[in-house]
N, C-alpha and C positions, 0 to 999 in steps of 0.2 A: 792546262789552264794558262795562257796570256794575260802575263800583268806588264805595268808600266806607266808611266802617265800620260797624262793627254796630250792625243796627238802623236803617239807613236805608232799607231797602226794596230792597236788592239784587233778595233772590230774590223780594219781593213783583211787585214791578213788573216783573222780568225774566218772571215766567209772564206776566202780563198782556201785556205787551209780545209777547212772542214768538208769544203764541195771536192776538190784533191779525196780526201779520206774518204769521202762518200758517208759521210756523218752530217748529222744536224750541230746546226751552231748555236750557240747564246751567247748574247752580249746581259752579263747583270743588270746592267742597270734598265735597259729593256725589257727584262724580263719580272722586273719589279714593277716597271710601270703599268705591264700588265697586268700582273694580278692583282694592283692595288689600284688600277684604273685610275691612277694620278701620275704627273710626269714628276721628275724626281726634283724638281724646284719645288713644285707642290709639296711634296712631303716634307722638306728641309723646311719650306715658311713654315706649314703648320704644328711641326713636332720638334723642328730645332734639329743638329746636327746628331747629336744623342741619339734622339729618336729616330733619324732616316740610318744610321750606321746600326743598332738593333734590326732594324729591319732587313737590312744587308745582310748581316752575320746571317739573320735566319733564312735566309731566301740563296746565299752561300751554302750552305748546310743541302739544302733542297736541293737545287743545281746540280753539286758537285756529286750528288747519289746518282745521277742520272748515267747509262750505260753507254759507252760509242757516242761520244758529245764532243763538242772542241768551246769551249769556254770561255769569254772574257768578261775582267773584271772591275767594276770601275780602279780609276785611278788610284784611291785613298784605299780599297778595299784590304790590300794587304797590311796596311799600318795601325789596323784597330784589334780589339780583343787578340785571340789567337787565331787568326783569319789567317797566317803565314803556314804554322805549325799545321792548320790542318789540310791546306790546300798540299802542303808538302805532303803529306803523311797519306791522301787519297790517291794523289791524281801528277804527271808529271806538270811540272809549274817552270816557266820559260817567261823571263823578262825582256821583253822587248825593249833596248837598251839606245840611248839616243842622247846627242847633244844637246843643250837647251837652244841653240841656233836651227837644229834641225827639227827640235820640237814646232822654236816657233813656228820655221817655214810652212811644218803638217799643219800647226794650230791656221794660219793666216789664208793658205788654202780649201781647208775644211769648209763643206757645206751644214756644220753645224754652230748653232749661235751658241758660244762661250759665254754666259753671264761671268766668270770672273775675268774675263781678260778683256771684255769689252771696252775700246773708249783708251788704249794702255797702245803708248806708240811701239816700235820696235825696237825700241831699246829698252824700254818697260817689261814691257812682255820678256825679251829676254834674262832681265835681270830678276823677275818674280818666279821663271819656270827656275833658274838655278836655285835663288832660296828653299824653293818648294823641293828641290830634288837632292836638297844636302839634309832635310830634315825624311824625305821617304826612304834616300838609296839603303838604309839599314837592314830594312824593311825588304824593297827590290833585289837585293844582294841576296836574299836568302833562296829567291829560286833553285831549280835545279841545274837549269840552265840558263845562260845568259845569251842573248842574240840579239846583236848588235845591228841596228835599221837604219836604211841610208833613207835617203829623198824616196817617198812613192808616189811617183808624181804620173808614173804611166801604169796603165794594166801590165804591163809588159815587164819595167821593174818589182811590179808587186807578184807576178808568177815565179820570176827569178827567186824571190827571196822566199815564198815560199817551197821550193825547188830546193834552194840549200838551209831550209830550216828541216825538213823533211829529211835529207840525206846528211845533216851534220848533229842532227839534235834528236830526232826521233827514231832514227836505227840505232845509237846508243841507249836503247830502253831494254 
């Protein structure tokens, strides 16, 4: 299970990873949106933050039963109920560990629209991902392992790191 927050490379590294294993991948929050055939802004307007992180935990639960998988989880997913304890207690769990400069870099590159960072210069952005990651890292710390992610700015850097997440993090299992 890959956690960490946005823009670390969850879902980059997890396809990579997982085609490496020869396993199927899930991104959570993808995989919500499908069964609930709403994208996950949808669910958050209609049911409130409450309500979309219920549905997380249960669709967590779901996920994490699944056999020969490579998992990632939304960003918040580890900081609510006991999402931590039981990701730990399943499945090995690997925080993808990152600067808030290197966040923003991922964030600012990313082909995916951020509704909270929208509109937020680069100095914003930087100073919101750090608030945001002094109130998760308690949460993120509790991994099994920690794995520290540089720029993935090329396929080429992204094979690297999955090459030594593989050989530093997954043969100590």
């Amino acid at each position: 299970m890959l956690l960490g927050y946005m823009g670390a490379g969850k879902t980059t590294i997890g396809h990579a990873l997982a085609k490496e294993l020869g396993v199927t991948f899930y991104d959570l929050d993808w995989y919500i949106e499908m069964r609930f055939h709403k994208t996950v802004a949808q669910i958050f307007a209609e049911r409130g933050e409450e309500g979309f992180r219920e549905i997380e935990r249960n669709m967590l639960h779901e996920v994490a039963e699944f056999e020969n998988v490579v998992i990632s989880c939304g960003g918040g997913t580890p900081c609510f109920f006991d999402n931590m304890d039981y990701m730990n207690s399943l499945c090995t769990t690997i925080y993808l560990k990152a600067s808030p400069e290197v966040l923003a870099s991922h964030l600012r590159m990313g082909r995916t629209v951020r509704p909270l960072i929208v509109g937020k210069t680069d100095e914003e952005l930087v100073g919101y991902i750090r608030d945001m990651l002094k109130e998760r890292e308690p949460f993120y710390s509790r991994a099994q392992h920690v794995f520290v992610v540089d720029l993935l700015e090329t396929r080429e850097r992204v094979g690297e790191s999955v090459r030594l997440l593989m050989d530093s993090v997954l043969t100590l299992k």
